[in-house]
C-alpha positions as CSV (number, residue, x, y, z in Angstrom):
1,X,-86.4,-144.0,-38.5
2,X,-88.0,-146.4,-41.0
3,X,-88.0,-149.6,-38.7
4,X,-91.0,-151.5,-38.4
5,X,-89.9,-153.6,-35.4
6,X,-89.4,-150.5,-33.4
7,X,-92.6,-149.0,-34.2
8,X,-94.5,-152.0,-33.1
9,X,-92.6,-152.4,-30.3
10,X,-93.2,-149.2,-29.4
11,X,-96.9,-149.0,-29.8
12,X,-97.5,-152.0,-28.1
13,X,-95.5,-151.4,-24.6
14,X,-96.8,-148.0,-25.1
15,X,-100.2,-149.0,-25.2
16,X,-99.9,-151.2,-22.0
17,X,-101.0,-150.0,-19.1
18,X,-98.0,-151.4,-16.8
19,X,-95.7,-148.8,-18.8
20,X,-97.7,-145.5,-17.3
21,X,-97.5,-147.0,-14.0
22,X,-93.7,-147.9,-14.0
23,X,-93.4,-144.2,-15.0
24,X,-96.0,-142.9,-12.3
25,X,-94.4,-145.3,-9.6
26,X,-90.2,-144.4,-10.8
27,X,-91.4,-140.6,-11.1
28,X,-93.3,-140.5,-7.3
29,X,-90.0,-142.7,-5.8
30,X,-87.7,-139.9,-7.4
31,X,-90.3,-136.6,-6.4
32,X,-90.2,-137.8,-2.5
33,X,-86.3,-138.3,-2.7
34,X,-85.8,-134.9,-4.1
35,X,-88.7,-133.7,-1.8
36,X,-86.7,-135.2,1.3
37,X,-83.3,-134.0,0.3
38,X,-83.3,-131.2,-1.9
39,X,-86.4,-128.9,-1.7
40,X,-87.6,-129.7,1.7
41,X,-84.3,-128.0,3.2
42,X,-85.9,-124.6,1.7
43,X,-89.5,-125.0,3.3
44,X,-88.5,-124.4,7.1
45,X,-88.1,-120.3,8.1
46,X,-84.0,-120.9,8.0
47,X,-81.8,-122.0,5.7
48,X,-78.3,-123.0,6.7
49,X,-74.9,-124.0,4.4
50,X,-75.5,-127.6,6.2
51,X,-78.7,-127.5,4.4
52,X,-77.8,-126.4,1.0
53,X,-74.9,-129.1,1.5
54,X,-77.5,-131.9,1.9
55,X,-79.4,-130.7,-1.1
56,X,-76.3,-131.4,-3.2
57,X,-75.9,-134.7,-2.0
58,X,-79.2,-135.3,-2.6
59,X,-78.9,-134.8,-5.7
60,X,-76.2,-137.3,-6.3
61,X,-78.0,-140.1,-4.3
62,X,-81.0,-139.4,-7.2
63,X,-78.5,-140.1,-9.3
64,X,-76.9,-143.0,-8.1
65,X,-80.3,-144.7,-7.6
66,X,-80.8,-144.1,-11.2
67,X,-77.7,-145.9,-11.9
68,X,-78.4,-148.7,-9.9
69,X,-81.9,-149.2,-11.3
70,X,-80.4,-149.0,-14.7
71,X,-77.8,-151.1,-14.5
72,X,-80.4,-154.3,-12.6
73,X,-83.3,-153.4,-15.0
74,X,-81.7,-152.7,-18.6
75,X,-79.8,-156.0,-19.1
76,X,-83.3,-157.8,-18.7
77,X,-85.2,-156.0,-21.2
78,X,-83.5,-156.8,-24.0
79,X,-81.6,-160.4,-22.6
80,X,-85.3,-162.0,-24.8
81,X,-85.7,-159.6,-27.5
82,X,-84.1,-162.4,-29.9
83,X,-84.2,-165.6,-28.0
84,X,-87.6,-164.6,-26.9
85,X,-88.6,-164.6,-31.0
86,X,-86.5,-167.8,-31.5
87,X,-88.9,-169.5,-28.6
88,X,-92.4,-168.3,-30.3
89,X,-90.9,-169.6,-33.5
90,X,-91.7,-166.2,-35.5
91,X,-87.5,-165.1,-35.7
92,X,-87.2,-167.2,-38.9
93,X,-90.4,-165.3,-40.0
94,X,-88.9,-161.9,-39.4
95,X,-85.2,-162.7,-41.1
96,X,-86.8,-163.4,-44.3
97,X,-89.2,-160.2,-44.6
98,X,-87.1,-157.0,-46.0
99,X,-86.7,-156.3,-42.4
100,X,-83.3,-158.4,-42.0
101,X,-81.0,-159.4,-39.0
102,X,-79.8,-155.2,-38.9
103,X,-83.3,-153.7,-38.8
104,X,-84.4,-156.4,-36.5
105,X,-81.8,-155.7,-33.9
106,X,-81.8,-152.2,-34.0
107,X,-85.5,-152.3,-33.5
108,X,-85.3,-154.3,-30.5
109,X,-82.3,-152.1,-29.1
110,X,-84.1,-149.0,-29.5
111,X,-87.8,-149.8,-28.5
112,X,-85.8,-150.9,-24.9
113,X,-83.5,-147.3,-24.8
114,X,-86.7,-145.3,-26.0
115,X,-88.7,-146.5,-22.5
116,X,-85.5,-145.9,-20.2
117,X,-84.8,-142.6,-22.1
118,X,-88.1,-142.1,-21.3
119,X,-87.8,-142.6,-17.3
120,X,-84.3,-141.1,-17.4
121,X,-86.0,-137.6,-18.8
122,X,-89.1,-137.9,-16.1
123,X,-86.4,-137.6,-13.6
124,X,-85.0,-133.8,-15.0
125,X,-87.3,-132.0,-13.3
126,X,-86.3,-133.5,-9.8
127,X,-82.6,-133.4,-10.7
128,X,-82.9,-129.9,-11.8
129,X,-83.8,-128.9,-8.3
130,X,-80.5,-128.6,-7.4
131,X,-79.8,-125.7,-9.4
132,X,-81.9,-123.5,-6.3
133,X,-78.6,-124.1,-4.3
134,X,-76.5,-123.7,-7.0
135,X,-74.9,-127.0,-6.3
136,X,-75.1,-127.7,-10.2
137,X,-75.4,-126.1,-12.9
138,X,-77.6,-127.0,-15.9
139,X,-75.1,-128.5,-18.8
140,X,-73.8,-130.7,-15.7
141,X,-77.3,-131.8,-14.9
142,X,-77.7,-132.2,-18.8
143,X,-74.7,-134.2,-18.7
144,X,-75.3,-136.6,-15.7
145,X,-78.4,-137.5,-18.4
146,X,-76.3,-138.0,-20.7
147,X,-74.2,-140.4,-19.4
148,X,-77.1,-142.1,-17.5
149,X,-78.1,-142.5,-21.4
150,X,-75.3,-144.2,-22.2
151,X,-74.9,-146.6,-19.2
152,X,-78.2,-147.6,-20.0
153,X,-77.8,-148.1,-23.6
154,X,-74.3,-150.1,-22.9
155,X,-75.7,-152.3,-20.3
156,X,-79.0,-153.2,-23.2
157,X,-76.4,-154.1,-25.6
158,X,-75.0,-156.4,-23.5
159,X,-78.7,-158.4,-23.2
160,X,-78.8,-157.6,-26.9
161,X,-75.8,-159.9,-27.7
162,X,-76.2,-162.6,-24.8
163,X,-79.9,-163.1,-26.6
164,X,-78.5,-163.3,-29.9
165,X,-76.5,-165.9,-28.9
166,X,-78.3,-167.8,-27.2
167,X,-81.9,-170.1,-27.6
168,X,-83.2,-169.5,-24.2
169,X,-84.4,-166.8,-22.5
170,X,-83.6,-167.8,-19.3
171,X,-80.1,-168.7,-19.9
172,X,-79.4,-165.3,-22.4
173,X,-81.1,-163.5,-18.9
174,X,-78.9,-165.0,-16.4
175,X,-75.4,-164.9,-18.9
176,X,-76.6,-161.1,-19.3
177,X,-75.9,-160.3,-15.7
178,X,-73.3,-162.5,-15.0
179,X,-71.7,-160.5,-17.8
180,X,-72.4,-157.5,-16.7
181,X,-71.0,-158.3,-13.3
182,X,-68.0,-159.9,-14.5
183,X,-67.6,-156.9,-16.9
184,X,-67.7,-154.5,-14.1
185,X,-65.3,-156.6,-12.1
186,X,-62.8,-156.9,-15.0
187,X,-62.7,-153.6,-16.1
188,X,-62.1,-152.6,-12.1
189,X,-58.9,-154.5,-11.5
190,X,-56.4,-151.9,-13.3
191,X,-57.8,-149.5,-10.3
192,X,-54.8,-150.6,-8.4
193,X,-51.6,-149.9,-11.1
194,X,-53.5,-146.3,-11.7
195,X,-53.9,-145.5,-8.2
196,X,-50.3,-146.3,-7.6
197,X,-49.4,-144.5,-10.7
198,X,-51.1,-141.5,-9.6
199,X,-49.3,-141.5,-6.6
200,X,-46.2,-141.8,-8.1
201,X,-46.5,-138.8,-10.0
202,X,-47.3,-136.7,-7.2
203,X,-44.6,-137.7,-5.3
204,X,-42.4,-137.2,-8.1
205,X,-43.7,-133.6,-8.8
206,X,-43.3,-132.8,-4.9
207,X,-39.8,-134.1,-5.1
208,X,-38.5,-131.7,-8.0
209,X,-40.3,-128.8,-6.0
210,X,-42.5,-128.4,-9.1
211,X,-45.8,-126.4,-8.6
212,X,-48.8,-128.7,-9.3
213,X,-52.0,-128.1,-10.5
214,X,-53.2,-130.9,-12.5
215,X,-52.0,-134.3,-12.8
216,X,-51.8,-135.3,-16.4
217,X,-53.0,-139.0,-16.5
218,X,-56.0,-140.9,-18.1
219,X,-56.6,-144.0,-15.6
220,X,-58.0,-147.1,-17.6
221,X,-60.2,-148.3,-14.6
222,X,-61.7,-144.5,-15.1
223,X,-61.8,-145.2,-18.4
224,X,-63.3,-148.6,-18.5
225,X,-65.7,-149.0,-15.7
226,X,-68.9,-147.3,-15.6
227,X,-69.2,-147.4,-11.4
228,X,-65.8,-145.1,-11.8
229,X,-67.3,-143.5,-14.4
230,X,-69.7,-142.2,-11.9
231,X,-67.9,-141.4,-9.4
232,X,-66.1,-139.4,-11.6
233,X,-69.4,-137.6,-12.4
234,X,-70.0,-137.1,-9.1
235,X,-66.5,-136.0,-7.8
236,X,-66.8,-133.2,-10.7
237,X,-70.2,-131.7,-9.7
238,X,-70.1,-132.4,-6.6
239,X,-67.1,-132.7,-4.2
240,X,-68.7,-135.0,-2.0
241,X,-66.2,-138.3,-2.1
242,X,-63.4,-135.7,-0.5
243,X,-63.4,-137.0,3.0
244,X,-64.8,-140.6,2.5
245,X,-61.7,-141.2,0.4
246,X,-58.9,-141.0,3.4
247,X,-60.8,-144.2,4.4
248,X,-60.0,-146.4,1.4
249,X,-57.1,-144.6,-0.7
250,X,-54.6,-142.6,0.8
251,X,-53.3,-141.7,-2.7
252,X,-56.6,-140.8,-4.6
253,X,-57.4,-138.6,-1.0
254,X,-54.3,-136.8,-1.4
255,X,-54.5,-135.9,-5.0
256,X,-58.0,-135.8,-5.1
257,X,-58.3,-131.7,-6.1
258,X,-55.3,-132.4,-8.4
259,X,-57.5,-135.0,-10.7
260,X,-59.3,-133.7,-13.7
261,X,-62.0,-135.9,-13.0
262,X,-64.3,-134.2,-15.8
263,X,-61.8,-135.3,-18.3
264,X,-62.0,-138.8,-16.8
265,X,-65.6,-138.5,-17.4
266,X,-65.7,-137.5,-20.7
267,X,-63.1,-140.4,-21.3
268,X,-66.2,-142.7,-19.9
269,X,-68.9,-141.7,-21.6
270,X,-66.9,-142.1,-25.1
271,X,-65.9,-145.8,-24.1
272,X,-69.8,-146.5,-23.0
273,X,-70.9,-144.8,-26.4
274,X,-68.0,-147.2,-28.6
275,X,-69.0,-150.4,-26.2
276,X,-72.5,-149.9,-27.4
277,X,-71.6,-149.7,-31.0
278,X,-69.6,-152.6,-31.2
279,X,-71.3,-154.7,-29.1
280,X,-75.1,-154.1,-31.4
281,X,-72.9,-154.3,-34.6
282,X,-71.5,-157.9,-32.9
283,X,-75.7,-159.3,-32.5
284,X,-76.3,-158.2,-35.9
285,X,-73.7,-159.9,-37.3
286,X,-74.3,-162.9,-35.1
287,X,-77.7,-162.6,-36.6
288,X,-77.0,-162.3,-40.1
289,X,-74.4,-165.4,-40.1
290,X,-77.1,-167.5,-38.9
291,X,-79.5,-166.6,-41.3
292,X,-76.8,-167.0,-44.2
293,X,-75.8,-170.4,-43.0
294,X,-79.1,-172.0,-42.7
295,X,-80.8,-173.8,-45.5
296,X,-84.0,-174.1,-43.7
297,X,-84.0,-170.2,-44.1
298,X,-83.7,-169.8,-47.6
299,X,-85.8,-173.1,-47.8
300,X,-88.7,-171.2,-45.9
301,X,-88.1,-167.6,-47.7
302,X,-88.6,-169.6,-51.5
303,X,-91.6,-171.4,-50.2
304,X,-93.5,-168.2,-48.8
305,X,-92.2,-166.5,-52.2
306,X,-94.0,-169.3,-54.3
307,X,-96.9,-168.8,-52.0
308,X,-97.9,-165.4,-52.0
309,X,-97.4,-165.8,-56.0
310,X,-100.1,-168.7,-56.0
311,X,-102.6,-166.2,-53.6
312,X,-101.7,-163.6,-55.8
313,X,-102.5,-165.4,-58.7
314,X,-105.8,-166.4,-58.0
């Protein structure tokens, strides 16, 4: 891609020596996780189904601590991209190059994916030990990537707009999160109506005498909120949420194996992937009004157009 802010971006947090540590320090955590739960079960003379069944969950705690990590680091790293040019006074500069408010975002967005891409992809290798107990198999592991990919890339676009709209970077930080928490919250409360719904159509099935073996619904909760969008991963690959459920919801533990929740996944991921769209075509924008509706702009772009002619000139 043609983008000069991301290539500068890129070079510079490249070429500073706190990114090779992050990615030495995230890569060790993950190795003596997946040493710990997945491969150590295999270096002892015996290997029981109670070990191979720890592996597996081992492999989801890897990826729920990638989640998490995500989801507190990602809304950060782009919550200044904009506000944090607006404070060193060099945004005006960059609007009236022949980069533009489009280029500009999209540079900032995907300098900040590139380096959490780049720790999501460390962590293959340590995910991909779980296809020794056949707990997983590869286009799921590929696809747990995938859609930590996408959580990351939703929850920068939500820093991306917060610093767009804001002139701080403190307060575009602290309105990131806060809308990233409310966010999650929002999108949670349908949980209830679905779970209810879900139940209703079992009991409905049952009461006909109708053989079931899937139940035909898309949740929105599923749909909307990425924590159920894991847990949907999960549940898929890996079974483990079976028992813990009669604890919580008696209607979602007894139509748990009647759930596609690979469908529901699938469902997620696309939402994530739209979220992300809209929400980087919504700081461009926000960009490119403020750029149109500012004399000082156009006052500053003619002034540096009549300069460089004068150095040109002589």
């Amino acid at each position: 891609m043609n983008n000069p802010i991301f290539a500068f971006s890129a070079i510079r947090r490249m070429r500073s020596v706190r990114t090779p540590l992050l990615i030495t320090l995230y890569s060790l955590l993950l190795a003596a996780l997946a040493y710990f739960t997945v491969y150590g079960r295999f270096m002892g003379a015996t290997v029981t189904l109670g070990d191979m069944r720890l592996s597996v969950d081992g492999y989801a705690y890897m990826i729920m601590l990638q989640f998490g990590m995500l989801v507190l680091v990602a809304p950060a790293m782009t919550a200044g991209s904009i506000s944090g040019e607006r404070e060193r006074q060099t945004l005006d500069l960059l609007l009236v190059t022949n980069t533009g408010p489009v280029k500009l975002v999209l540079g900032k967005l995907l300098e900040s994916f590139s380096f959490l891409a780049l720790l999501v992809m460390c962590s293959l290798p340590m995910l991909s030990l779980v296809l020794i107990t056949g707990g997983a198999t590869l286009a799921q592991v590929l696809i747990s990537v995938a859609f930590l990919l996408l959580t990351a890339l939703a929850a920068l676009s939500v820093g991306l707009v917060c610093s767009s709209l804001f002139q701080r970077t403190v307060t575009s930080t602290v309105v990131s999160y806060l809308s990233v928490f409310a966010l999650g919250l929002v999108t949670l409360l349908p949980l209830w109506y679905d779970v209810k719904r879900i139940g209703d159509l079992y009991d409905a099935m049952n009461i006909v005498g109708q053989q079931l073996h899937m139940i035909e619904y898309t949740p929105v909760s599923f749909t909307l909120n990425p924590g159920l969008g894991l847990f949907s991963l999960l549940a898929s690959q890996t079974q483990m949420f079976s028992s813990i459920l009669w604890q919580f919801s008696y209607s979602l533990a007894n139509t748990y194996s009647y759930l596609p929740f690979d469908h529901f996944l699938y469902c997620n991921m696309a939402f994530l992937a739209a979220a992300s769209m809209l929400l980087t075509a919504l700081a461009a924008l926000n960009g490119l009004l403020r750029f149109l509706g500012r004399e000082d702009c156009r006052a500053k772009f003619l002034n540096m157009h009549i300069s460089f002619t004068q150095l040109n000139k002589k």
